[in-house]
N, C-alpha and C positions, 0 to 999 in steps of 0.2 A: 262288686264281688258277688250281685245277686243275681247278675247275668244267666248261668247256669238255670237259674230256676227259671226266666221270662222265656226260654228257648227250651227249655226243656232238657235239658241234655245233663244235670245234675245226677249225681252217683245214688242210687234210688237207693241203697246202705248206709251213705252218710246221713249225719243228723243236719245238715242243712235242708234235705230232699224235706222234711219235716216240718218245717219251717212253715208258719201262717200269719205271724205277727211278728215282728221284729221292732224295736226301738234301738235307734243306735246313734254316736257321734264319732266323729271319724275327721281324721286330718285332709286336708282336700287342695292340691295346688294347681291352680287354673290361671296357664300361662303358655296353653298352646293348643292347638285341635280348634275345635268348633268352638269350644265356650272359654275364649280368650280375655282375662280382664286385667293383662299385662300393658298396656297403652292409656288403661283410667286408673291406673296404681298413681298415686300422688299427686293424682291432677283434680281429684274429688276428695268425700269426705268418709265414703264407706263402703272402698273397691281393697281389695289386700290380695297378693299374689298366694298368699298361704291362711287359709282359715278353718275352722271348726264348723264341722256339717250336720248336722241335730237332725236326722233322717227317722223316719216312720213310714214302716214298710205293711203291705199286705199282699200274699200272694195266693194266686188261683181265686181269685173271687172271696177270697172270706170277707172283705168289706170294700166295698169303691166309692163313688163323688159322693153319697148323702154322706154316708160315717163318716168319709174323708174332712170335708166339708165342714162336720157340726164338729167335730172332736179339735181341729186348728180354730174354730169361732172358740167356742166354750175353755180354751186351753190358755188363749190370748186374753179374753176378754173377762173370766172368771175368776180362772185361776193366779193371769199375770197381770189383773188389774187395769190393763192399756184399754182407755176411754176407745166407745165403741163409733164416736164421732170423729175419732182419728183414722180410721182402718177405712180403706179402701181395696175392693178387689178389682180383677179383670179376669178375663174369659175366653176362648176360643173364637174367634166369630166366622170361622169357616174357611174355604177358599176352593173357589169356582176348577181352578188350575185342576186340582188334583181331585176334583168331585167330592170335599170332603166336607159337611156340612155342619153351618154350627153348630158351638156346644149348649144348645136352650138349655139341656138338663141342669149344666152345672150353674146358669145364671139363675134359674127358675129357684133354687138350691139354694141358693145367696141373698133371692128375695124373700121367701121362707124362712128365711134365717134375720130377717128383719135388717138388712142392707137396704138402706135406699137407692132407688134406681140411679137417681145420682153417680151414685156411686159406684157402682155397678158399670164397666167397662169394657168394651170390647176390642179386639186387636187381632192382626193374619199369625201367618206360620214364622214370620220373625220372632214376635215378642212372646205367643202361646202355643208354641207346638214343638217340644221337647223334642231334641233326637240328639244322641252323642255320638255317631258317625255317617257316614255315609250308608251302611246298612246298620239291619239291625234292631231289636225294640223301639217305638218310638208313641209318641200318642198327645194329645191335646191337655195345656195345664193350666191351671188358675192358679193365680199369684195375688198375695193379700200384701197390702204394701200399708206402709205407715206416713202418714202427714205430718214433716216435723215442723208445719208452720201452725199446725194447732190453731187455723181459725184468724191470723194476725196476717193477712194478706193471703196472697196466691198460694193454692196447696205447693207444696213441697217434697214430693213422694219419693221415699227409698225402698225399693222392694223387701221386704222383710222374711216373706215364705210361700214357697213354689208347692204347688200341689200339681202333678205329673201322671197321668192316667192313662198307665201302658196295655193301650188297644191296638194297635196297628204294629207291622212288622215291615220296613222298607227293605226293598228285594234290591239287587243290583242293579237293575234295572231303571231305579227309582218307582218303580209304582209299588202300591200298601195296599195289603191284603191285613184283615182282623185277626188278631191272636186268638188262638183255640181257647185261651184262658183269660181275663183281666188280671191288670197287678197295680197295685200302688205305689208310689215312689215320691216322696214329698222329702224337702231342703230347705231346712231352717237355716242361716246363717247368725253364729252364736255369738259373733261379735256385735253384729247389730239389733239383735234381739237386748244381748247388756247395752249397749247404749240408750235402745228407748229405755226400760226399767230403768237406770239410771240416771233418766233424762235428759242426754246430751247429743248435739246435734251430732258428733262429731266419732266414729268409733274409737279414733286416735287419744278422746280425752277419757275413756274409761279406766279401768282399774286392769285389763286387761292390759294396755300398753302401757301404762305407768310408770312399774317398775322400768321396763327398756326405755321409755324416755328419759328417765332420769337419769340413768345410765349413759346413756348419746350425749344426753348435754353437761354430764364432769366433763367430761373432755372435750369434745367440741368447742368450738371457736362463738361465745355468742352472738358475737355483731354476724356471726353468718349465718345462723338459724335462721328459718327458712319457715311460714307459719303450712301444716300438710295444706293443700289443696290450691296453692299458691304457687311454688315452684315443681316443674314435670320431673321427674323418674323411671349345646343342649340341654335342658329347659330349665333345672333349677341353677347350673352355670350360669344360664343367662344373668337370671335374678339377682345372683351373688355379684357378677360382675357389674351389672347397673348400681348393684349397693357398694361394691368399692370405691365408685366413680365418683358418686353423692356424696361418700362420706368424708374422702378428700378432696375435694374440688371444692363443695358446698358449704360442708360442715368442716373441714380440715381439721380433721379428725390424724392420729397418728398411725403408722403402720400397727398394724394387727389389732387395731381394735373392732375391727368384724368377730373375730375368734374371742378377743374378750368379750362381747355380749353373748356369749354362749350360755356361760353359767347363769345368765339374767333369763334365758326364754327357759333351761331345765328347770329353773326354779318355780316359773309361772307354769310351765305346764308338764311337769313330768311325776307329779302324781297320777293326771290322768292318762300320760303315755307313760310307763316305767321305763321303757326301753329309752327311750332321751336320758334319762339317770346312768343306764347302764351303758352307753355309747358316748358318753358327755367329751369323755378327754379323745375319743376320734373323731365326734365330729368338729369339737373346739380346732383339733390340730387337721383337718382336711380343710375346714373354711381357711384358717390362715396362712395355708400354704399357699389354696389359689390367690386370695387376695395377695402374697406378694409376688405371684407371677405373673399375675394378672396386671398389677401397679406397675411392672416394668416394660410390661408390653404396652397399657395403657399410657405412658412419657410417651413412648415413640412413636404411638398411633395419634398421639396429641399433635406433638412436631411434625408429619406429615402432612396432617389434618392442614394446619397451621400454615404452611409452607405453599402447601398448593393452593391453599383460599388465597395467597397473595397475589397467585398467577393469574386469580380467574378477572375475567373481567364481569361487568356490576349485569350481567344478564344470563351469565356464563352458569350451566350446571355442574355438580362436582362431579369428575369422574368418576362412572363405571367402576374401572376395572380401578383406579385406588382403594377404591371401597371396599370392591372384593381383596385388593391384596391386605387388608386391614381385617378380615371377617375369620367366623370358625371356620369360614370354609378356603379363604386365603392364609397367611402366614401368621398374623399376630393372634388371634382369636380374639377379636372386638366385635363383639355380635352386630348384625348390619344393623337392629332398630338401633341399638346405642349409636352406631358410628351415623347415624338419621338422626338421633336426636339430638348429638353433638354438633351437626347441618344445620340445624335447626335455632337453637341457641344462638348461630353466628349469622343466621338469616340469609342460609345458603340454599338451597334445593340439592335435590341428590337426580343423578340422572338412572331414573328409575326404570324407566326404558331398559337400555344399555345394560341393568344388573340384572333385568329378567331374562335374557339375553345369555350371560354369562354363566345363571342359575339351569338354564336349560340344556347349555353344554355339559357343565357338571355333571349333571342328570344323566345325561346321555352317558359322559362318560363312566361313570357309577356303573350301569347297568351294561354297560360294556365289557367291564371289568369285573363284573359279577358274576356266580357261578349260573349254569342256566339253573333255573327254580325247579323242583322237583314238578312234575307234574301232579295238578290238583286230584285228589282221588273224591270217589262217591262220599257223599255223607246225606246222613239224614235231616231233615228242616223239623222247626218246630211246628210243622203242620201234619209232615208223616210222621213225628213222635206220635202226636195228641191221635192221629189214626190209630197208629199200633193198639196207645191204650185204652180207644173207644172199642176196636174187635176182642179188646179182654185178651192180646198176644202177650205170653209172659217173657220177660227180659232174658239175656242170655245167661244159659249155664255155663260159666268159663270155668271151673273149679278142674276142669281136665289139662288144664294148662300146667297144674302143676303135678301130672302125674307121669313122673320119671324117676328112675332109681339107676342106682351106679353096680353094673356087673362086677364081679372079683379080678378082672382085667382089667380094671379103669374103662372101660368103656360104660357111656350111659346107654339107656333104651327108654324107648318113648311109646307112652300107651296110646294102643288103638281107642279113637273115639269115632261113634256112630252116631248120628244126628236124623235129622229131618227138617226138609227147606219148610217154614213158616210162611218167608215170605219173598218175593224176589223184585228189582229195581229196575229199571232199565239205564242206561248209559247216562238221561238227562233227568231221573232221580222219581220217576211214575212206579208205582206202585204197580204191578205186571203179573198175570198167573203162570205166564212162564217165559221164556229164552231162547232162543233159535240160534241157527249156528254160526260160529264167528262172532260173534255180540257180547260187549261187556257188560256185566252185569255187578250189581251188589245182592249179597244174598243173608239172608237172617235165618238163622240155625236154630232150633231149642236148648244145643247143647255146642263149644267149641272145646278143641285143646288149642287152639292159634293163639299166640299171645296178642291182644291189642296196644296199639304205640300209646304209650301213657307212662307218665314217671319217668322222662329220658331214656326210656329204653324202643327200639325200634321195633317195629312190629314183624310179627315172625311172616313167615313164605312158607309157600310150599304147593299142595295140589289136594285134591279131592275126586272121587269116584261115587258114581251111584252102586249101591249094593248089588251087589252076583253081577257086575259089569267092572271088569278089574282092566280091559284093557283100553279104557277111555279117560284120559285125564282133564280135569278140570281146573289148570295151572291157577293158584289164588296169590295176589301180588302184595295184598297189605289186607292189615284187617284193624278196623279203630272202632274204638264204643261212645257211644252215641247216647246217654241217658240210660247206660244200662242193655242196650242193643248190642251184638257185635254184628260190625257190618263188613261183611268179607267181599273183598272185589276180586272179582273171574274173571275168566277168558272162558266162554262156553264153548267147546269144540261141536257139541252137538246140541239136541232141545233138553233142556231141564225145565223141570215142573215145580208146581208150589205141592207138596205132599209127598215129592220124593225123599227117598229114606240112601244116606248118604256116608261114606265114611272118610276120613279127614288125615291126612297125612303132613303133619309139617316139616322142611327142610331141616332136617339134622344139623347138619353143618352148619347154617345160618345162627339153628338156636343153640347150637353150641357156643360160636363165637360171641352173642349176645349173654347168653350165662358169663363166659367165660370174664367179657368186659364188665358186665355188672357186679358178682363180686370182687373183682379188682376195682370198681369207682369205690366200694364199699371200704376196701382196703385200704386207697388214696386217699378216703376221707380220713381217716382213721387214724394214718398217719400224718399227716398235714397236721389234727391238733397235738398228736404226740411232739411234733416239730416245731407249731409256731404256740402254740399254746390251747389248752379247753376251750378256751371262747371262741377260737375261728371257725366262723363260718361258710358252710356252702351257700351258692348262690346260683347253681343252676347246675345243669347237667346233661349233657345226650350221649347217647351209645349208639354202636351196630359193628358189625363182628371184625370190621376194619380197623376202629380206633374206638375211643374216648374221648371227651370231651368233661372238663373240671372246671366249672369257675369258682373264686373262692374268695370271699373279702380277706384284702392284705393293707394294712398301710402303704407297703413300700415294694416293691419286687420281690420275688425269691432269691437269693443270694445263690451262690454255685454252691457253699457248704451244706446249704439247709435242704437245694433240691437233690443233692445224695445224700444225705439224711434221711429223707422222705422215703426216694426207691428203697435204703436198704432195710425200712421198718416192713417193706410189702415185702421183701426178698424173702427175711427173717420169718414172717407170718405164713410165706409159700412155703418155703423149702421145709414147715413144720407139715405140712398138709393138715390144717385143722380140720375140723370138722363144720359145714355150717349147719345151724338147725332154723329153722322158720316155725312159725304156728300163729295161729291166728288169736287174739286173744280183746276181749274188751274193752271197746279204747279207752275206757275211764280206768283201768290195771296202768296203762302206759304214760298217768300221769305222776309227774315230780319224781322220775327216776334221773338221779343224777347222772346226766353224759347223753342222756337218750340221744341219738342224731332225728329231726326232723325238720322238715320242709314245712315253711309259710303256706300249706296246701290245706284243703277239704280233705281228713281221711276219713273211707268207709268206719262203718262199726257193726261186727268184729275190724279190727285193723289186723293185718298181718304184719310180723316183727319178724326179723332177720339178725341171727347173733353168730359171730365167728368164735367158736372156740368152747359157747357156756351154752347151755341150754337154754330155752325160754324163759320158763318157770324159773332158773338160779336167776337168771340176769332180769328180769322185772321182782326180785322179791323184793321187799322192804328194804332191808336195810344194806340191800347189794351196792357193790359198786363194781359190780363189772363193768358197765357199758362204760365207765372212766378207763380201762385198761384195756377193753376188746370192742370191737365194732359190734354197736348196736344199734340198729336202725329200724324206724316203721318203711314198710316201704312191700311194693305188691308184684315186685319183677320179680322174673325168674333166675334163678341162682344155680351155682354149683354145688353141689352134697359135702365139697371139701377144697380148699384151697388149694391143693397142690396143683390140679388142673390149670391154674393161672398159669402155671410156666415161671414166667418172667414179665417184669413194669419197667418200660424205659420212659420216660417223660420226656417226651421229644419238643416240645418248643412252650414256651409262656409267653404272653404279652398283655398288657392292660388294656382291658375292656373301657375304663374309664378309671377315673382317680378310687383310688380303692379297690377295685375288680380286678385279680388276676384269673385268665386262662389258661389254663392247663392243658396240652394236649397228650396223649399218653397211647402205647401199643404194647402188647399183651405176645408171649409165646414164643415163637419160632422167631416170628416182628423180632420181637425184643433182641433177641438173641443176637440175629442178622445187625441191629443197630449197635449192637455191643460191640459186633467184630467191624465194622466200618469204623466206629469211634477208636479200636484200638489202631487200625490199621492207619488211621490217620496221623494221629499219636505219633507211630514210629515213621511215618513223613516230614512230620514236624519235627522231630528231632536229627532227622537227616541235613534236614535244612537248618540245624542250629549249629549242627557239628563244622557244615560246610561254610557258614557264618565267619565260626569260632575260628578256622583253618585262615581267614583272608586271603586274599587272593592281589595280584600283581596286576591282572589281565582285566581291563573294563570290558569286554565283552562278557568273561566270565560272569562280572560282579550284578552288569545287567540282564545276564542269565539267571541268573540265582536271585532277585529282585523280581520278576515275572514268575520265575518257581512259586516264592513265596504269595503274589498278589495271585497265581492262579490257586493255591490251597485257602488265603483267603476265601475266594468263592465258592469252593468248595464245601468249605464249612458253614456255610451263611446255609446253604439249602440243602445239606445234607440230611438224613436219617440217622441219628445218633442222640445220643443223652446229651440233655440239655446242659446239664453242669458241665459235662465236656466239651461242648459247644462254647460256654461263655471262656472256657478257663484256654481251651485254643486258642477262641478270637484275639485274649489279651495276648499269649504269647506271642501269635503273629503280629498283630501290632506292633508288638516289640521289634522282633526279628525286620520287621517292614522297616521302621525307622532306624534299625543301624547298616539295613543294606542301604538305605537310600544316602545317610552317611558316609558309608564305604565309597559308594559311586560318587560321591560330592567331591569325597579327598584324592579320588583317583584322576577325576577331573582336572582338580584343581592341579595337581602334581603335575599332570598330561601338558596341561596350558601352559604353567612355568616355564618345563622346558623347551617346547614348542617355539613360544613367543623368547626364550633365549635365542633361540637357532633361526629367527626369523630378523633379529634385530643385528644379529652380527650379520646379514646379507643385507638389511637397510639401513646401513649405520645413517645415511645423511638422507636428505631431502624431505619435502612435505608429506608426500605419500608413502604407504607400504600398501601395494596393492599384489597378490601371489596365491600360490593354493597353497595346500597343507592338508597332510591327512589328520583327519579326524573323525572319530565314533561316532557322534553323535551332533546333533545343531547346538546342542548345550554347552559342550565342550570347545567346538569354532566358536561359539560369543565370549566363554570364560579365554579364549587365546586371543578373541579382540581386545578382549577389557584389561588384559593382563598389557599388552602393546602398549595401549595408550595411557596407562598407566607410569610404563617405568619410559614412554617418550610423548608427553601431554603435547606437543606441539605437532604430533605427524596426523593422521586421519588413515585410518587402517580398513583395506576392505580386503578379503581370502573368501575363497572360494574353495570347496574340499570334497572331489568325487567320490563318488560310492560304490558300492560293488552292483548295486540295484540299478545301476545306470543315471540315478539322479545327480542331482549336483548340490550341495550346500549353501549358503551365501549367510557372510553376517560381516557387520561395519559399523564402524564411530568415529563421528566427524572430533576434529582438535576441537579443544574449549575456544583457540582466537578465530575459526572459522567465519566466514561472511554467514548472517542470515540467513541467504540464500540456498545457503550450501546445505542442506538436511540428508541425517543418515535415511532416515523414510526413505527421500526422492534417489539418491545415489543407490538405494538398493534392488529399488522399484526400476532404477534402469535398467542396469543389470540382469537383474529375476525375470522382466518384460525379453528380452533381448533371446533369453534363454527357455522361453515360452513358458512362465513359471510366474510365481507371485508374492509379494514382499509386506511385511509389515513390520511397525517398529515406532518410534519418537524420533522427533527430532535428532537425538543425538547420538539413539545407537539403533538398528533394526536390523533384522534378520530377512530368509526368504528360501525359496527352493525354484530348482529349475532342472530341465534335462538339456543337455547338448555334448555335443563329438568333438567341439572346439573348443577347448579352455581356452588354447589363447588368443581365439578371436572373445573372448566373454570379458579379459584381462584387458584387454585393449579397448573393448568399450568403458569399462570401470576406468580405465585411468583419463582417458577422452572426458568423460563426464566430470572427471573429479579437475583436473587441470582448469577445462572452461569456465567451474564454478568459480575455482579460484583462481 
């Protein structure tokens, strides 16, 4: 979360920008990226997929390796009493590769500190050179480890606490250039810091797990306990579904007792997270919904598992592609390492080859299917931050951003802003006195009205002019801040200079429709809690003058009552045209105001608040409760002066992001309107086709006309542009309508074939065969007039043939049940269908086929040739 500051790029308003010292502890699950300890969970004594991070932070220099250094000895060793014969460090010891040369400081540091050299340990960019991704801060760390053999044979070291010394910044490139600034970043693991204190080798026998073990072993099976570090064990999915497996396989534990150790971990730790207290009964009921979906996939991923280790032979590795059809990324969602480590257990190999393979199609295909990627625009590094603020360049003045007001027409207008270029960029991010023609640029202003992308709102468009030169435009494509920077990207048509004095023009329209969507997210939010309750929350959000975008934690879908529910609180709220008011105010005013809406974010201070309907000052006062009735939000986008401007919210599609996450998509205006009249329009389709249902019909042509009507409004409605409540509440009708035409056409069939196969058997009253044509609709209809044949005369073997208007020919036939062997409807049909230059399939005893030909009865006369021979 301190990222912002190592790179500079932190909101120089907020009170983190502030920030020099930090102490903190923090929830931390490490079971994918770079620092994976998902594979040494239950195979050791002090690896945990989920633990407690006892972090000590400094930034900008306020203190590095000596304070770092003496402050974890004296903290350890003073304070928490742990014997100073048991601590062990290690050190950076270089590496030739990347020219980056030991850390002597920090050992020399450790020896000063009365470590023996012994002790004192060195190691490459594996075990001491921190980085959490592939770019990014990164830098050289000493780790103090603890010896839990205390001297009674061979040490025994568990690393106890990382000290991290963020100097270097890895470019894409891979090569590391020095941070303009130092920072500290040190990680104490708080499990195993209580287990030494405690004494115990083991973090599993603290006070810490305790409670939950005691809990696992009520119910558990004993004889199948299991001692930790003895038996082995997207992304917190994963975790949960490895612990379903264990619990029943291992411990044979009963269904849902994942969800019941809920209350067992709120209780150990939801004093120091509250929010586990106040989430307890969703995440209790989210774990045990997967766990029993997850149980039922995991039977069936068992018995395949199972089934094919029978086939294999004793050198043989398991299928690939089983593997994958068993994974998240195949059909049952069994994560590959489980369906590996359940390989594993039965002392199978996995053919690992073959799934990297499969992983890379995927891959491909993924990105195939993918939308293209916005093009990457300019941004600042934290190398040309720390420039800026060594030339003493002051940050941007965007406060023009929110200077617009609403004519007595409804219409808005937008203030001119005059600036001066500071500083300018070139294409590949060089710092440049000026720009030449044709050439993209990023440019740094003293002053903008452009809004920057930040807070889901997209960043405004438009153009720019040098002063008393009005007819040269300077098109600007995006504009994003940067630590406080706004950094505007160009198109230069001509040369611009650093000192040129500028005036700034943003697309109207653009930030129209971006206002316009912003107070309607405002309003969506607003109404969602009116609808599903106060406590639902947002969970993300983007805009641009197209759509919206809502994500929102839900237990379960949005129902079709609740998402017209929702529109009509925003209908309700438009058609009032309230008033919005915004004002900036202290972020410590905007705390414990009941309903406030905010985001898990950094906000500036002043913060700016946003209220539909109340003023500022009413709706932060004491003892208000407005922000329970009206939308009230911190939040720093640009808005409408009044609601009526929305128009209209139609909610055009939802889907779940993941278990609990629903998305929202949503269109605003004329959009709306136009989705309103396609959703009615369809409406009275759909009832056209109900009424034509309701009529029946005589004629199977008809009834498979009207059957294709409906399956093409199907489709139609799957991708249409309409209200989502009318989307779900069509699809069911259709549905309906689908399955009683498909009814209709069964019984018209069927009626078709009765009589058919009467009027066929009074012309074959005797002999083995009935071989003849016969019209008929459809291939469905010739098999139900064979089956009906050999039904009411089991001893004949029936084969018809039935032209079509299309020029093709039909084929379908059933050998008698006392038939030879020999004799198969398959082979009899395949003559036939062959004959006819055409093709056949079918069973043994009944099959079908199609063909063209101008000669029925030479086709009739092969059918009967074949069928006599056999028999």
């Amino acid at each position: 979360q301190f990222k912002p500051i190592f790179l500079g790029t932190v909101d120089p308003r907020s009170e983190m920008a502030g920030f020099r010292r930090v102490a903190n502890s923090q929830k931390c699950v490490r079971a994918g990226g770079r620092h994976n300890d998902l594979e040494d969970v239950g195979r050791d004594l002090s690896h945990h997929t989920f633990f407690e991070m006892l972090g000590n932070w400094a930034f900008g220099g306020e203190y590095f390796k000596k304070e770092a250094c003496s402050m974890a000895w004296e903290l350890l060793t003073q304070v928490y009493g742990i014997p100073e014969d048991r601590l062990w460090v290690s050190y950076f010891s270089g590496d030739s590769k990347t020219g980056l040369d030991p850390d002597l400081e920090t050992r020399d540091i450790w020896l000063s500190l009365g470590v023996p050299a012994s002790r004192v340990l060195s190691f490459g960019l594996q075990e001491n050179f921190w980085e959490m991704g592939d770019t990014g801060p990164c830098g050289p760390c000493t780790e103090i480890h603890y010896d839990l053999a205390g001297g009674m044979g061979p040490p025994q070291l568990v690393e106890l606490w990382n000290l991290v010394f963020m100097q270097h910044y890895r470019e894409a490139d891979g090569s590391l250039h020095l941070l303009p600034q130092q920072h500290v970043d040190t990680g104490m693991g708080l499990e195993r810091l209580v287990a030494v204190l405690q004494g115990k080798h083991s973090t599993y026998d603290t006070d810490l797990f305790s409670p939950l073990l005691d809990a696992i072993h009520q119910v558990s099976t004993p004889s199948a306990s299991a001692p930790f570090g003895k038996q082995p064990t997207p992304l917190l999915r994963r975790i949960l579904r490895r612990a379903v497996r264990y619990s029943t396989e291992v411990l044979q534990a009963p269904p849902g007792f994942l969800g019941n150790l809920v209350p067992v971990v709120v209780a150990t730790l939801g004093a120091a997270y509250p929010e586990l207290q106040k989430n307890s009964v969703k995440i209790a009921n989210l774990v045990s919904e997967d766990e029993a979906a997850f149980l039922a996939s995991l039977q069936r991923g068992r018995r395949i598992i199972d089934r094919t280790v029978k086939r294999l032979g004793p050198s043989d590795l398991f299928p690939a592609e089983v593997a994958w059809s068993l994974s998240l990324s195949g059909n049952l969602g069994i994560p590959l390492d489980l369906v590996q480590l359940m390989l594993e257990e039965k002392g199978v190999k996995l053919d690992t080859a073959g799934l990297e393979q499969l992983a890379q199609k995927e891959a491909q295909h993924r990105a195939q299917q993918a939308e293209a990627a916005q093009e990457e625009g300019l941004c600042l590094d934290v190398h040309a931050l720390e420039e800026l603020h060594r030339q003493g360049i002051p940050t941007t003045d965007d406060s023009p951003k929110y200077n617009y007001s609403l004519r007595p027409n409804g219409d808005y207008e937008f203030g001119l802003c005059e600036a001066q270029v500071l500083q300018l960029y070139s294409e590949t991010g060089t710092a440049v006195a000026s720009v030449g023609e044709g050439q993209r640029c990023g440019l740094l202003l003293d002053r903008t009205n452009f809004y920057a992308e930040q807070g889901g709102q997209a960043s405004d468009r438009g153009y720019l002019i040098r002063t008393g030169q009005q007819d040269v435009l300077f098109p600007v494509a995006r504009a994003q801040v940067c630590g406080g920077f706004i950094l505007h990207e160009a198109m230069a048509p001509e040369c611009l200079q650093v000192g040129d004095r500028v005036q700034l023009y943003v697309d109207k329209a653009w930030r129209m429709g971006c206002m316009v969507k912003h107070t309607a997210t405002h309003l969506l939010n607003w109404a969602l809690r009116q609808t599903l309750g106060p406590t639902t929350e947002q969970r993300g959000s983007h805009l641009n003058p197209e759509r919206l975008r809502f994500d929102v934690a839900t237990q379960t879908p949005l129902t079709t009552e609740q998402l017209r529910t929702v529109e009509s609180y925003v209908q309700e709220a438009v058609g009032q045209d309230k008033p919005v008011y915004m004002e900036e105010v202290p972020l410590a005013h905007t705390a414990r105001i009941p309903g406030l809406r905010s985001l898990d974010e950094v906000y500036p201070d002043p913060v700016r608040v946003v209220s539909v309907g109340v003023p500022v000052a009413q709706a932060l006062a004491p003892a208000s409760q407005a922000a329970l009735q009206t939308s009230v939000e911190l939040c720093c986008g640009t808005h409408l002066l009044s609601t009526g401007a929305v128009g209209d919210l139609v909610i055009i599609g939802d889907r779940q992001l993941v278990k609990g996450i629903t998305r929202l998509l949503a269109i605003t205006g004329e959009q709306a309107q136009q989705a309103r009249e396609v959703g009615q329009s369809l409406s009275q389709e759909v009832e056209v086709a109900s009424e034509r249902l309701s009529r029946g019909s005589r004629d199977l042509l008809e009834a498979h006309r009207l059957s294709k009507d409906i399956g093409r409004l199907i489709e139609f409605t799957e991708s249409a542009v309409i209200p989502q409540w009318q989307r779900q509440e069509q699809q069911t009708t259709l549905k309906m309508l689908q399955r009683r035409a498909n009814t209709a056409i069964r019984k018209l069939e069927k009626s078709q074939a009765t009589e058919k196969s009467q009027e066929l058997l009074k012309r074959h009253s005797e002999g083995p065969l009935i071989v003849d044509t016969v019209s008929a609709q459809s291939l469905s209809v010739l098999v139900k007039v064979v089956r009906q044949l050999c039904k009411q005369a089991p001893s004949m073997s029936v084969l018809l043939l039935s032209p079509q208007p299309t020029g093709s020919v039909l084929c379908a036939c059933q050998v008698a049940q006392g038939a030879t062997p020999t004799f198969t409807a398959e082979a009899w049909a395949l003559a036939v269908c062959s004959h006819m230059g055409g093709k056949a399939w079918g069973s043994p005893v009944i099959a079908q086929g199609t063909g063209h030909t101008a000669d029925l009865e030479a086709a009739l006369r092969t059918a009967r040739a074949y069928a006599l021979n056999q028999l």
